[in-house]
C-alpha positions as CSV (number, residue, x, y, z in Angstrom):
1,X,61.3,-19.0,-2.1
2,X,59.8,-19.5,1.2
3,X,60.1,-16.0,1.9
4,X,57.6,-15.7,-0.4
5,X,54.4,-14.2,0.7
6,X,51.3,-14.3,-1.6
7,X,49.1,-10.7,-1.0
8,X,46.4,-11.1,-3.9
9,X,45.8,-13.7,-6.1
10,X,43.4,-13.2,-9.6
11,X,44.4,-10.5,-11.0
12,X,44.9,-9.4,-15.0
13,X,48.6,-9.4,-15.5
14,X,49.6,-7.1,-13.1
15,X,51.8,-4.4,-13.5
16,X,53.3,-1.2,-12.2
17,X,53.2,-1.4,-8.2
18,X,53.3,1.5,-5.8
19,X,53.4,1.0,-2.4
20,X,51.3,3.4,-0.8
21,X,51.8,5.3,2.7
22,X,49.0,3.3,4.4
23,X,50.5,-0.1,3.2
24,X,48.4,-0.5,0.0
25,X,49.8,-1.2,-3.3
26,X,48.3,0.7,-6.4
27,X,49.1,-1.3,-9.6
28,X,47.5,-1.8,-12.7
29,X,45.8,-4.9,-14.3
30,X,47.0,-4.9,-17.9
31,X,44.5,-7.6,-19.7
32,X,41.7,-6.4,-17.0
33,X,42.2,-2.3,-18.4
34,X,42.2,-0.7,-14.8
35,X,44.4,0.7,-12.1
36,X,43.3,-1.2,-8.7
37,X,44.0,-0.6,-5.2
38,X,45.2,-4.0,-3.3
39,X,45.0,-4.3,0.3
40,X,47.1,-5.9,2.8
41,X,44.8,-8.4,3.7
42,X,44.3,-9.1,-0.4
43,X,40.9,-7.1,-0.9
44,X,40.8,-5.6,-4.7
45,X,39.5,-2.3,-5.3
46,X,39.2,-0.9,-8.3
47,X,40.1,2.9,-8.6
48,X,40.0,3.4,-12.6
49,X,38.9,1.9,-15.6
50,X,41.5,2.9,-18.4
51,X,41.0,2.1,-21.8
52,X,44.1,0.7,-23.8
53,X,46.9,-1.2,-21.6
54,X,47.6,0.7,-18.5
55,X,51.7,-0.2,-17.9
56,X,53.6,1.9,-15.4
57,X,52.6,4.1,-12.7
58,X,54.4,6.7,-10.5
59,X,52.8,8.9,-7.5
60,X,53.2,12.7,-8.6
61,X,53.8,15.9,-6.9
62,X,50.0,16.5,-7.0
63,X,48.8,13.3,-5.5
64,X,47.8,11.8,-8.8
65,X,48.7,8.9,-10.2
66,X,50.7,9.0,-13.3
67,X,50.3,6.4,-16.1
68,X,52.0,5.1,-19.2
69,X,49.4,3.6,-21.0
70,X,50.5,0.9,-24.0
71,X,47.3,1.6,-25.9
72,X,46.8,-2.3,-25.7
73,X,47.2,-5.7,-26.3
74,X,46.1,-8.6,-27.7
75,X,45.9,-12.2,-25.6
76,X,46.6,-15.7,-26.5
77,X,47.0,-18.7,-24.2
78,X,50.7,-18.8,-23.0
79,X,52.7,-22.0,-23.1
80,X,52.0,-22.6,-19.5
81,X,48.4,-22.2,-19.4
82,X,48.7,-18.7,-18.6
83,X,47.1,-15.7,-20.7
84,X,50.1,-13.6,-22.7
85,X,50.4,-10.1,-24.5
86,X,50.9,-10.2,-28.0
87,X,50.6,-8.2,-31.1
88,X,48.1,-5.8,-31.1
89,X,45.4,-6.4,-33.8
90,X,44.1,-3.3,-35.4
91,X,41.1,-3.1,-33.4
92,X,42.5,-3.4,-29.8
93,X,45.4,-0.4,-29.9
94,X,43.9,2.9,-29.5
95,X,47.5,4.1,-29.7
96,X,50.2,5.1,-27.0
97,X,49.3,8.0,-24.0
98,X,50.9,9.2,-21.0
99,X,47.5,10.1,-18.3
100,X,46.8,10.9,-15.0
101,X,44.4,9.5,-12.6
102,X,42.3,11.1,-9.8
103,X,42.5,8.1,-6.7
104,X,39.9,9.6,-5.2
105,X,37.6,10.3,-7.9
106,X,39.2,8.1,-10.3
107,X,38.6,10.8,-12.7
108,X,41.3,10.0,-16.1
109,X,43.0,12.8,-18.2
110,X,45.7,12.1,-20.6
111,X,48.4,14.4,-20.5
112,X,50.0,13.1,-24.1
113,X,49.9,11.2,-27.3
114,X,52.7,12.6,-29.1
115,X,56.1,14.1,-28.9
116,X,55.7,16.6,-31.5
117,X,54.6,15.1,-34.6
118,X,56.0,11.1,-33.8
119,X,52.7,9.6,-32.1
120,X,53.7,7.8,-28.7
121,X,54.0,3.9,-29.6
122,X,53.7,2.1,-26.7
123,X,54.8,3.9,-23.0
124,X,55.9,1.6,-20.7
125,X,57.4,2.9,-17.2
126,X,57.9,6.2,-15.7
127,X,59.8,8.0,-12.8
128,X,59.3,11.0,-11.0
129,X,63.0,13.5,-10.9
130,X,63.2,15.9,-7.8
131,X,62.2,18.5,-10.0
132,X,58.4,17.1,-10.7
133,X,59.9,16.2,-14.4
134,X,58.8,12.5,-15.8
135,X,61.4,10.1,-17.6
136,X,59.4,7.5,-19.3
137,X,59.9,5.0,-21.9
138,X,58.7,3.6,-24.8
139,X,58.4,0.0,-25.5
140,X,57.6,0.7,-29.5
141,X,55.1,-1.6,-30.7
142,X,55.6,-5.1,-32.3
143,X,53.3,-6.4,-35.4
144,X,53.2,-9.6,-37.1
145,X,56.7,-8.8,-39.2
146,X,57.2,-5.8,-38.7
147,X,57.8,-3.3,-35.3
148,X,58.2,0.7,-34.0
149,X,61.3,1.1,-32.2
150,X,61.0,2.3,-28.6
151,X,62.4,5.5,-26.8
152,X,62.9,7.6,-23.8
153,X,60.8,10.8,-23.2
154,X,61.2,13.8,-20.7
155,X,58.2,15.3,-19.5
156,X,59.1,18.6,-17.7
157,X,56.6,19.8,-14.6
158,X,53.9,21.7,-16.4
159,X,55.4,21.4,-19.7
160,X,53.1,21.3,-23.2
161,X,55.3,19.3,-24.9
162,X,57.6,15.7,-24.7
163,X,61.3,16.1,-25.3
164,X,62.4,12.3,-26.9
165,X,65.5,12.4,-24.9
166,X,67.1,8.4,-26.5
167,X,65.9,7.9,-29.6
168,X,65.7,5.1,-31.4
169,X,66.1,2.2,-28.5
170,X,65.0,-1.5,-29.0
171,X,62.2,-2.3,-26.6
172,X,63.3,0.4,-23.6
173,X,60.9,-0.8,-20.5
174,X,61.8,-0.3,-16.9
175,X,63.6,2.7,-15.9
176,X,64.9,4.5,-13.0
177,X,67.3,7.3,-11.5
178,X,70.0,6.8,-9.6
179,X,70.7,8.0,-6.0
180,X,72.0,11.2,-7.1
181,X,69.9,11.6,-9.9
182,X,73.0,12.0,-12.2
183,X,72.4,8.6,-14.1
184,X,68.9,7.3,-15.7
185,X,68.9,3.6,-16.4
186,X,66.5,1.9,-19.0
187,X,65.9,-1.8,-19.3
188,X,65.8,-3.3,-22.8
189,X,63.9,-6.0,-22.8
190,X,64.7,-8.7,-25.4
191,X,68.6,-8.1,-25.3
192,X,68.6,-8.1,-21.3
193,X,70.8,-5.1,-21.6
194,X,71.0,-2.3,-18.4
195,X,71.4,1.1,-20.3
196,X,73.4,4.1,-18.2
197,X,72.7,7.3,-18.9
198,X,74.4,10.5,-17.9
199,X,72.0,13.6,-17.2
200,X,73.6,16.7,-17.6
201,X,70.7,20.1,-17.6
202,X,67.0,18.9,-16.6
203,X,65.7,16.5,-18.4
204,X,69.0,16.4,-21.0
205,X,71.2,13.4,-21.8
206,X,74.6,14.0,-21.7
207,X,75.7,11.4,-24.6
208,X,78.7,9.5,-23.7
209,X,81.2,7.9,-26.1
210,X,79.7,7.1,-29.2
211,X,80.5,3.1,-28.9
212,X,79.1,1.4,-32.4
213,X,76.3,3.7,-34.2
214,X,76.6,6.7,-31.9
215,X,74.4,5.5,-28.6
216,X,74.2,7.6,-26.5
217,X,74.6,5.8,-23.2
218,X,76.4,2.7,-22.2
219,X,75.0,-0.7,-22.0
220,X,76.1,-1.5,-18.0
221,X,74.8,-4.9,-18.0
222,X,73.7,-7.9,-20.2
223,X,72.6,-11.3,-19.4
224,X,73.5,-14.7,-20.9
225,X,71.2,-17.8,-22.3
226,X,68.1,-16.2,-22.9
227,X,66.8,-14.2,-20.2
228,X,64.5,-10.9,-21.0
229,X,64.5,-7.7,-18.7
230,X,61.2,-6.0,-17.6
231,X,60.5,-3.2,-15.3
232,X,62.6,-2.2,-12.6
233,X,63.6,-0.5,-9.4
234,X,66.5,1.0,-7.2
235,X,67.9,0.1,-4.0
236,X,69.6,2.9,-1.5
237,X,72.7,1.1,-2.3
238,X,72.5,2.2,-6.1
239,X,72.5,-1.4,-6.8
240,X,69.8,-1.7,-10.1
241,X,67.0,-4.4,-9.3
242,X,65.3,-5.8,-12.9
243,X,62.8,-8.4,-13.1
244,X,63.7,-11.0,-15.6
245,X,61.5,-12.5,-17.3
246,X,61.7,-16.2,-18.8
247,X,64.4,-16.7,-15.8
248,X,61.7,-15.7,-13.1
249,X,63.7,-13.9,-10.7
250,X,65.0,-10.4,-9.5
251,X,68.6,-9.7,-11.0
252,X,70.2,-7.3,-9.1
253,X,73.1,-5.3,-11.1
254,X,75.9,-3.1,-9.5
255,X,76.2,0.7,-10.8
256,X,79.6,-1.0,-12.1
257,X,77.4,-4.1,-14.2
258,X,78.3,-6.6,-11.5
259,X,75.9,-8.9,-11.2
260,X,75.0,-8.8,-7.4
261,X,72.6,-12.1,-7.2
262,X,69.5,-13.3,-9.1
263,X,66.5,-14.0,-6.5
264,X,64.2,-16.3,-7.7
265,X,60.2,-15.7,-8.1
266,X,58.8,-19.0,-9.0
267,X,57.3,-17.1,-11.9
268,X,58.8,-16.8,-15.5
269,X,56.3,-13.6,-16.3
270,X,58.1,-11.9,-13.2
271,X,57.1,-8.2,-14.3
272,X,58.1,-5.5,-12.0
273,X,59.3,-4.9,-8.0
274,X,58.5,-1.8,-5.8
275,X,59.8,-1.2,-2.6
276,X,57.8,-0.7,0.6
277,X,57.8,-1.4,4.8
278,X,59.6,-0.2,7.2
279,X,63.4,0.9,6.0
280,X,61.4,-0.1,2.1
281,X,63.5,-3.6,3.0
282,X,60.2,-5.3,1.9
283,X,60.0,-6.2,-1.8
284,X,56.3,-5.9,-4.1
285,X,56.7,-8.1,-7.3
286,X,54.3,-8.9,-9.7
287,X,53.8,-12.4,-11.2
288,X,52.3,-11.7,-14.6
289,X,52.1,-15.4,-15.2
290,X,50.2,-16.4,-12.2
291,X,48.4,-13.0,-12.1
292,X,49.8,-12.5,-8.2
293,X,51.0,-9.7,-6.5
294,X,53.7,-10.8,-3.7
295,X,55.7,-9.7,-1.5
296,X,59.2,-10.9,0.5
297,X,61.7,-9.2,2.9
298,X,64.7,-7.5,1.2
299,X,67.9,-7.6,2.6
300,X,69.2,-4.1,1.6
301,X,66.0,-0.6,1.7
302,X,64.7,0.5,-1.5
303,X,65.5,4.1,-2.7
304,X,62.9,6.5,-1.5
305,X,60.7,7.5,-4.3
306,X,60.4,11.5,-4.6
307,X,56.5,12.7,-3.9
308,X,56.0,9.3,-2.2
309,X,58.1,8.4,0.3
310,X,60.8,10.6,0.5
């Protein structure tokens, strides 16, 4: 881990990095409630405070920030002296939303709290198609003994409305397209499984063979021993890279489920990775755990990210 290189230090369980044209990453502090701006040399700015538990974030054709917003958390001390999510009490949730944030003004709109009837649970991660069209997911929400399934939603550009395009998914968290756009993958958290998902018409999936209870994708990857997936991101290659949580490390997963390497974070909260630098062959991962944003040299370039870097 000597590659290793620690860019800020103190912040909230961070979350959702985007790595910025002029070399700054814009991620969100979960347990702090805000989008911030961190500098190369480590300054913290704050651009927005959002209400509820800001999660993913994706730059948009507009020059806004997208958000998936949990609707919040509660906190307990972790087993490592760290501070956790948990259950929300009544009190804390405000309920799911998809928003948008102004950087410059840091002016907040939310776009959506409901697909139609179903209220959004708990977004989690989101990605921009070529179109301007959102895939997002999300987590469900988890109670004392009881819990809301999780989903993935399809926002088209300008659209009124959410199309649920998965239903009925365990805890579906990170998410991403492939190269060609032709495949959306989805991360579900506590089985460690790598969903592939064929997209047919904008914003459709085309379901596969039904395997068990008609899914409508195939599960490409799983992890053994108990290891949980988290939020995610593409290399140029294809190649799927997940942070793992409980492991601490970046798995990196094949388009065919091999299992490429694990790299190690030193954290087992490792959250999420974004790609940035010259060729995007330098990595952004957030620590949750030790509330750090880092960042290390990647052997293979990141997949441009349409409306920000490609």
């Amino acid at each position: 881990m000597s590659n290793i290189r620690v860019i800020a230090t103190g912040l909230e369980f961070p979350e959702g990095p985007v790595v910025m044209p002029d070399g700054s990453v814009v991620l969100v502090e979960i347990r702090r409630q805000t989008l911030t701006r961190v500098y190369p040399d480590g300054r913290k700015e704050i651009v927005a405070k959002i209400p509820g538990g800001p999660n993913g974030a994706a730059l948009g054709p507009d020059g806004k920030m997208y958000l998936c917003n949990n609707g919040g958390f509660s906190w307990a001390p972790g087993p490592r002296g760290n501070i956790m999510p948990g259950g929300p009490k009544p009190s804390e949730y405000i309920g799911g939303s998809l928003q948008r944030v102004d950087l410059s003004s840091g002016k907040v709109e939310t776009l959506f709290t409901h697909c139609g009837e179903r209220p959004l649970k708990g977004p989690n991660d989101l990605v921009f198609d070529r179109d301007g069209g959102i895939w997002f997911t999300d987590l469900g929400k988890r109670r004392a003994h009881d819990l809301d399934v999780g989903a993935v939603y399809y926002m088209k550009k300008g659209a009124t409305e959410l199309v649920e395009a998965v239903p009925h998914m365990l805890p579906a968290n990170g998410i991403g397209l492939s190269p060609d756009e032709k495949t959306v993958y989805v991360a579900e958290t506590p089985t460690a499984r790598l969903w592939a998902f064929d997209v047919g018409a904008t914003g459709q999936i085309t379901p596969g063979e039904p395997i068990y209870r008609g899914e409508m994708g195939k599960p490409i990857s799983g992890l053994g021993g108990y290891q949980m997936y988290d939020s995610l991101a593409v290399e140029a290659s294809g190649n799927v890279c997940v942070a793992t949580l409980i492991s601490g490390c970046i798995s990196v997963i094949a388009p065919d489920g091999k299992l490429v390497e694990q790299v190690p974070t030193g954290d087992n909260v490792t959250t999420n990775i974004a790609f940035g630098g010259p060729e995007l062959k330098t990595a952004y991962i957030t620590l949750s755990g030790k509330g750090e944003l880092v960042a290390m040299d990647w052997p293979r370039g990141g997949l441009p990210l349409n409306f920000l870097n490609k």
